[in-house]
VMD Tcl script that draws the C-alpha trace (Angstrom):
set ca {
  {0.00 0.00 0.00}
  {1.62 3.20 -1.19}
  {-0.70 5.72 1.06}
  {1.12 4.64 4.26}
  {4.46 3.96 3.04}
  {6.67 6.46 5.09}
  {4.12 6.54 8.15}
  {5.66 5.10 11.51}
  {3.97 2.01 13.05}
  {3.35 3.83 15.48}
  {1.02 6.44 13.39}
  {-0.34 3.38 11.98}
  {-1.58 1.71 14.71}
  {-3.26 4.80 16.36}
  {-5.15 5.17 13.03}
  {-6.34 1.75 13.00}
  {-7.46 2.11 16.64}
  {-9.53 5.27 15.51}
  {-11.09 3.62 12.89}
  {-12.17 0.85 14.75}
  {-13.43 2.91 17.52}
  {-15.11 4.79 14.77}
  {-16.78 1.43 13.88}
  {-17.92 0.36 17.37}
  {-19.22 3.57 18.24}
  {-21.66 3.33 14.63}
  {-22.47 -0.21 15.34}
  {-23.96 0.56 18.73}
  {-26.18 3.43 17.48}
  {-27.05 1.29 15.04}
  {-27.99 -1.64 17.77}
  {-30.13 0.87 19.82}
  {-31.98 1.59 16.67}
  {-30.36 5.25 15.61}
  {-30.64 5.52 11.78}
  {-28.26 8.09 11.45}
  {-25.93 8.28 14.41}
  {-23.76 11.16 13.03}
  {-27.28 13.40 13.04}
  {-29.42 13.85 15.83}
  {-32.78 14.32 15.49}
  {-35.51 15.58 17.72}
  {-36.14 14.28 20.61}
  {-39.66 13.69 22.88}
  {-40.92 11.99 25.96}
  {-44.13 9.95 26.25}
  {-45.35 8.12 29.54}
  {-46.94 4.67 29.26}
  {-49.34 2.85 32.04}
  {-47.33 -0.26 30.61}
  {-44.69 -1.39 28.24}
  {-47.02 -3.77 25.79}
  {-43.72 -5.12 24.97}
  {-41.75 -1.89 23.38}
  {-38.05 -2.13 23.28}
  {-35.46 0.07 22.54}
  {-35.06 0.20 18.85}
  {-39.19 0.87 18.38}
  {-39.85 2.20 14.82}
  {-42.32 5.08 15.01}
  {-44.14 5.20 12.10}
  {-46.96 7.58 10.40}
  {-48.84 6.73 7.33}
  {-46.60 3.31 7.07}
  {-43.43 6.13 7.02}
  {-40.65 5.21 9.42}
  {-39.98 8.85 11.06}
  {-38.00 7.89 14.16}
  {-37.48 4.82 16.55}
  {-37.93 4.41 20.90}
  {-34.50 5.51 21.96}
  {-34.61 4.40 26.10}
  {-37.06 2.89 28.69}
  {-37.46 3.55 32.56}
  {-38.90 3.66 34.93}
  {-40.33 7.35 37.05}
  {-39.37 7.63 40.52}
  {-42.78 6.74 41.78}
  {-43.01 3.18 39.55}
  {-46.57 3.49 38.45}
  {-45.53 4.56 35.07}
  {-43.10 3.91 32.18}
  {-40.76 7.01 30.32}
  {-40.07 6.28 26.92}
  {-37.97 8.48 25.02}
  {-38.45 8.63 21.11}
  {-36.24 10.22 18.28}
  {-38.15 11.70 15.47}
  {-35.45 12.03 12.58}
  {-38.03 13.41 9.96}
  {-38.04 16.84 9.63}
  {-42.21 16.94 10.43}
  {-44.34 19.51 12.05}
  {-46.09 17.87 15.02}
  {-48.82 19.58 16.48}
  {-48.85 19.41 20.64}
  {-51.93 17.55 21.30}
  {-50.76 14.35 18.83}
  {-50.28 11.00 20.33}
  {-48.07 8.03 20.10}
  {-50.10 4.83 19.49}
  {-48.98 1.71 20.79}
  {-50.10 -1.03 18.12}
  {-49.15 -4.55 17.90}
  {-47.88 -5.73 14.43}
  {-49.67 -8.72 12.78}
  {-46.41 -11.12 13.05}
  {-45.51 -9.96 15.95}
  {-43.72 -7.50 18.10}
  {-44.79 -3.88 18.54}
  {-44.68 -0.54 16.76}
  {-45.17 3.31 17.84}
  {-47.85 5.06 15.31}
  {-48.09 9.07 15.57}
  {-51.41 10.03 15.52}
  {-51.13 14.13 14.64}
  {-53.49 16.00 16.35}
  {-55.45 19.42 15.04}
  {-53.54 22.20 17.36}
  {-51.82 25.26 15.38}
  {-48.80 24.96 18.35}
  {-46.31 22.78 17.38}
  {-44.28 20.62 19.86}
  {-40.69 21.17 20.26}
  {-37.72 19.23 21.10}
  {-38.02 17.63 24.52}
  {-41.83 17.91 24.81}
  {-44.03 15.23 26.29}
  {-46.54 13.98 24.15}
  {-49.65 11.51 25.30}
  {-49.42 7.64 24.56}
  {-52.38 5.86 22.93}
  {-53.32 2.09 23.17}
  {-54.71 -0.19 20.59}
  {-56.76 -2.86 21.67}
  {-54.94 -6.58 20.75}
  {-56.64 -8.80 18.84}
  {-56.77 -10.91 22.14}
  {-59.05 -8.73 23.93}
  {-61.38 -8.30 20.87}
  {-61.81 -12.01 20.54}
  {-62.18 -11.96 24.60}
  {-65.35 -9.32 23.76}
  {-66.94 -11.54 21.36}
  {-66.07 -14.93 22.98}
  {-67.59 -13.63 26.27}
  {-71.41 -12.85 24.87}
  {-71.11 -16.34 23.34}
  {-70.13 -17.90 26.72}
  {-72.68 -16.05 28.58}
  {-75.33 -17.00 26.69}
  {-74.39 -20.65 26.30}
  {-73.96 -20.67 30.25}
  {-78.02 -19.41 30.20}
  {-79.14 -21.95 27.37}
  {-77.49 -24.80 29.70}
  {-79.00 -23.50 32.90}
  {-82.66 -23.02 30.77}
  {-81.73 -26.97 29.58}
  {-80.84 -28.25 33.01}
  {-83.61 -26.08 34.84}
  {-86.09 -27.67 32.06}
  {-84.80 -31.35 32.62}
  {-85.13 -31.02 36.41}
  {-88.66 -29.68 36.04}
  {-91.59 -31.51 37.47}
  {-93.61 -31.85 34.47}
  {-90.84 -33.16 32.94}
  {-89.73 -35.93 35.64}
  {-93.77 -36.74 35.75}
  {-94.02 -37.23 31.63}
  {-90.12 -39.64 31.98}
  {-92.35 -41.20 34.51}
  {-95.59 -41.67 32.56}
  {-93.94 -42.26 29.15}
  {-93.35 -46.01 30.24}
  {-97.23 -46.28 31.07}
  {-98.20 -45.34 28.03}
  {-95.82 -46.93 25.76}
  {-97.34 -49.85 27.89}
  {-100.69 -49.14 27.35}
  {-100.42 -48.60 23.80}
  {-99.19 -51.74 23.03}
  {-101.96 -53.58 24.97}
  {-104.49 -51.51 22.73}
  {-102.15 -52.51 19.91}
  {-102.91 -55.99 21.11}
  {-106.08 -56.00 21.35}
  {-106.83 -54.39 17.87}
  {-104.25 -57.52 16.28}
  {-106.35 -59.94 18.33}
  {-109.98 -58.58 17.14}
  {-108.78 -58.42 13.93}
  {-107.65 -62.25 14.09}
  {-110.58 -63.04 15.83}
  {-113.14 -61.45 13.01}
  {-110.89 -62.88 10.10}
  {-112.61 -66.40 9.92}
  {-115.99 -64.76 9.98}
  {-114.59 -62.26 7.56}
  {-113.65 -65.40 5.35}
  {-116.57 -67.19 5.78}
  {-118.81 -64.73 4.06}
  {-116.44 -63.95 1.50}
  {-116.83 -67.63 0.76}
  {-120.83 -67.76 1.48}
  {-120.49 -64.72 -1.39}
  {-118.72 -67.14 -3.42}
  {-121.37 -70.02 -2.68}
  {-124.09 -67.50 -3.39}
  {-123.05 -66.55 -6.95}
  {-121.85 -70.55 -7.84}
  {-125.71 -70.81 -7.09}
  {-127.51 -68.13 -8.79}
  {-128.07 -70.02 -11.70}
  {-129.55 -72.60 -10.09}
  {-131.72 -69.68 -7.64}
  {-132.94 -68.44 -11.29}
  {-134.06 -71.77 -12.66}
  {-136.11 -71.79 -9.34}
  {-137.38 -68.55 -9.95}
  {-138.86 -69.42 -13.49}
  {-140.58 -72.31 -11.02}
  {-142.37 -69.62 -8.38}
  {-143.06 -67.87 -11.37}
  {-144.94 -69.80 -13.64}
  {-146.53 -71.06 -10.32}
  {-148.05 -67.52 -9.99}
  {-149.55 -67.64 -13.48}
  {-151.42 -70.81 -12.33}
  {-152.85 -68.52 -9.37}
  {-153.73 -65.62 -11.82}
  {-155.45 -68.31 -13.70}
  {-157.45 -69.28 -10.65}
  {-158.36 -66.04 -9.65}
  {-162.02 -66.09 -11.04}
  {-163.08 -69.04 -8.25}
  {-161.84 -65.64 -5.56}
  {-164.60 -63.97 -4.12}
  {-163.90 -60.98 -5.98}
  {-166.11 -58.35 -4.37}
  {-165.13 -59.44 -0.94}
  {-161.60 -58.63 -2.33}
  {-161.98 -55.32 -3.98}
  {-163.93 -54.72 -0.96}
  {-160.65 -54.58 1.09}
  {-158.83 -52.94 -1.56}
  {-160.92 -50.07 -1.19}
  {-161.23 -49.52 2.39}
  {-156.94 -49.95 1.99}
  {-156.99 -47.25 -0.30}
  {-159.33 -45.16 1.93}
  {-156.74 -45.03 4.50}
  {-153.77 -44.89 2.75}
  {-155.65 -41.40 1.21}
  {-156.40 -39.92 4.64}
  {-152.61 -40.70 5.73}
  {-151.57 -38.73 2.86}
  {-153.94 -36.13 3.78}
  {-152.58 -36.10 7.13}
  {-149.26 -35.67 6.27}
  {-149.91 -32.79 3.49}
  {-151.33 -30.89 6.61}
  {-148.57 -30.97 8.79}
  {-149.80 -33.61 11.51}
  {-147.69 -36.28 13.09}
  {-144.11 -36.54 12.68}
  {-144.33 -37.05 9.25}
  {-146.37 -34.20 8.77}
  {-144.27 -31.96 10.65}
  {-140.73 -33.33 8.72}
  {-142.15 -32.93 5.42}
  {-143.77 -29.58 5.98}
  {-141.64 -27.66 8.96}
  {-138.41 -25.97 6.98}
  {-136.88 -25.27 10.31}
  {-136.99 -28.74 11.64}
  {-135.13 -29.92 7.80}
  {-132.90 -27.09 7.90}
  {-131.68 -27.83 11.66}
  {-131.31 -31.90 10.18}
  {-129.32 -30.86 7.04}
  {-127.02 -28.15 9.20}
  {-126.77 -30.83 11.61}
  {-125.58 -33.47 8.86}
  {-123.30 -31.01 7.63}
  {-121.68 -30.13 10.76}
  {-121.05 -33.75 11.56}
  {-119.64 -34.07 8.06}
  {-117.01 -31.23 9.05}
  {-115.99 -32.85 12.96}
  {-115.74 -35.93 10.66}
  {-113.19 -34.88 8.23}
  {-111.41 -32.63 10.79}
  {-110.82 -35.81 12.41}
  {-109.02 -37.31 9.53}
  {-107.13 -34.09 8.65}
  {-105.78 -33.52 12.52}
  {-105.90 -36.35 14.12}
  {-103.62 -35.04 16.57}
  {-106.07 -32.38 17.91}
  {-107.96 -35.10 19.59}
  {-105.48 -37.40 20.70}
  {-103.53 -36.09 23.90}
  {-99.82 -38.22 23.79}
  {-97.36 -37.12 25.93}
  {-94.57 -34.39 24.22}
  {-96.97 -33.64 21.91}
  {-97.94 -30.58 23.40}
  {-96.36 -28.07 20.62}
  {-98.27 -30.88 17.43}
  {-101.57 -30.69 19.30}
  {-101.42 -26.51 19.53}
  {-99.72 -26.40 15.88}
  {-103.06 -28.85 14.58}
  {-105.78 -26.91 16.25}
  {-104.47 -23.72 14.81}
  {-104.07 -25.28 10.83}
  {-107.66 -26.36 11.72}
  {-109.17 -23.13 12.46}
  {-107.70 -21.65 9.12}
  {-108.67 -24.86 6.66}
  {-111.73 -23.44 4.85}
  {-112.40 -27.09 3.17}
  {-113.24 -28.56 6.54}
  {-115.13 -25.15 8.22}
  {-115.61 -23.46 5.02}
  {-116.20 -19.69 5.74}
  {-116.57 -19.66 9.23}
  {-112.74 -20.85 9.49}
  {-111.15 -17.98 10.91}
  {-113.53 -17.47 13.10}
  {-113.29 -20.39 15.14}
}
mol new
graphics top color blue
foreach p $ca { graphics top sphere $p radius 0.5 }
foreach p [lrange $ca 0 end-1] q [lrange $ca 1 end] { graphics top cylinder $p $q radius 0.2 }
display resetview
């Protein structure tokens, strides 16, 4: 190297030790996060309730712009709070009422953001200026967790306040009985059924018998019948007056009946000429028609089985609306 040829050793040495100082002293301002450590910048105090994990070497950032970085951490005298000094390197006018927000990165660690506030007096080197927290996504998911929990912990206590209720334990209680009695009425049904099948099949096959025979049945028939023709035959050796006699006093009565009844008198009478006492009959037949087929629609209305409590309410209300089985009187029952 011809720049230090006629230098002592000794000259040399001392200006290797002074560029390696040089070296150290940049490499620790670098480690304690200085960007530039031959240029101060400017230099301000905030006080946080807590640290949130900020180290020396913080970026402080505003509108994603690194403008400075945390420069120390202590504790004040009294211990309840936290100084942190920041460097702001930027040359940026900040107003005295901004903030420094505390916000946790999304892959971890921490970051100071400056929030500028609106005041026309700017703050100056060595001011104190307000910290700001973020919420961490922790606590948020705490704050919707919570509800969830809280309201899970009531459906369980509704659930286990339900299952310990007496109507409840008295149904468990019952539902054997019934499942009991059911199947005896099950039972029975199978056994009247089995019971009526041979007479069932034994005029199925009398039917059978019957229609084998009706040939036979007519041939006897054509017996009875030409039978009768001998009687017409024989009639003249009747007494005939004796008989048309009758005849006439039959048809005497049968006239005054009919009269009778074209009046109004006797039951007959009064069915075929009282309107009211049809009309109550027909509205009678057609109300039984209706119960009728609202039986086969909802059977459930009428049948009380335990747990069926929510069916039986849901079938009595479809049957008050169904027009086809109350016609236009359905919402009105």
């Amino acid at each position: 190297m011809s720049i230090f040829t006629g230098l002592t050793k000794e000259f040399k040495v001392g200006l290797l030790t002074a560029v390696s100082l040089t070296i150290l002293i940049l490499g620790y301002n670098f480690m304690l996060g200085k960007d530039n450590p031959l240029q101060r910048g400017r230099e301000f105090i905030v006080y946080c309730d807590s640290s949130r994990g900020l180290s020396v070497g913080t970026s402080v950032v505003y509108n994603g712009f690194r403008i400075g970085q945390l420069t120390s951490l202590q504790l004040v005298n009294d211990g309840q709070s936290i100084e942190a000094k920041i460097e702001i390197s930027a040359d940026l006018k900040i107003p005295k009422d901004s903030r420094l927000k505390v916000e946790s990165e999304l892959l971890g660690g921490q970051k100071m953001k400056l929030v500028r506030g609106v005041s026309t007096e700017y703050a100056e080197d060595g001011d104190t200026l307000k910290a700001l927290y973020s919420r961490d996504q922790f606590s948020a998911m705490n704050d919707k967790i919570l509800p969830l929990v809280s309201k899970a912990d009531s459906l369980l206590s509704s659930m286990n306040a339900f299952f310990k209720s007496a109507a409840v334990d008295r149904a468990m209680q019952e539902l054997p009985l019934a499942v009991i009695s059911l199947k005896n009425t099950l039972d029975k049904i199978d056994l009247l059924v089995s019971n009526a099948t041979p007479g069932i099949t034994n005029s199925l096959n009398n039917a059978a018998i019957f229609s084998n025979k009706l040939q036979s049945y007519g041939t006897k028939i054509d017996v009875v019948l030409k039978s009768f023709e001998r009687v017409g035959m024989q009639l003249d050796t009747v007494d005939i007056g004796t008989a048309v006699s009758s005849l006439t006093t039959s048809s005497q009565e049968l006239a005054d009946l009919l009269s009778s009844i074209s009046k109004g008198e006797g039951s007959l009478g009064k069915l075929a000429k009282d309107p009211a006492l049809y009309y109550e009959i027909q509205k009678g037949t057609i109300e039984l028609n209706r119960v009728i087929l609202d039986l086969k629609k909802y059977p459930e209305k009428y049948i009380p089985v335990p747990f069926t409590k929510t069916q039986r309410k849901k079938a009595k209300d479809a049957s008050k609306k169904d027009k086809q089985v109350w016609g236009d009187s359905a919402t009105s029952k």
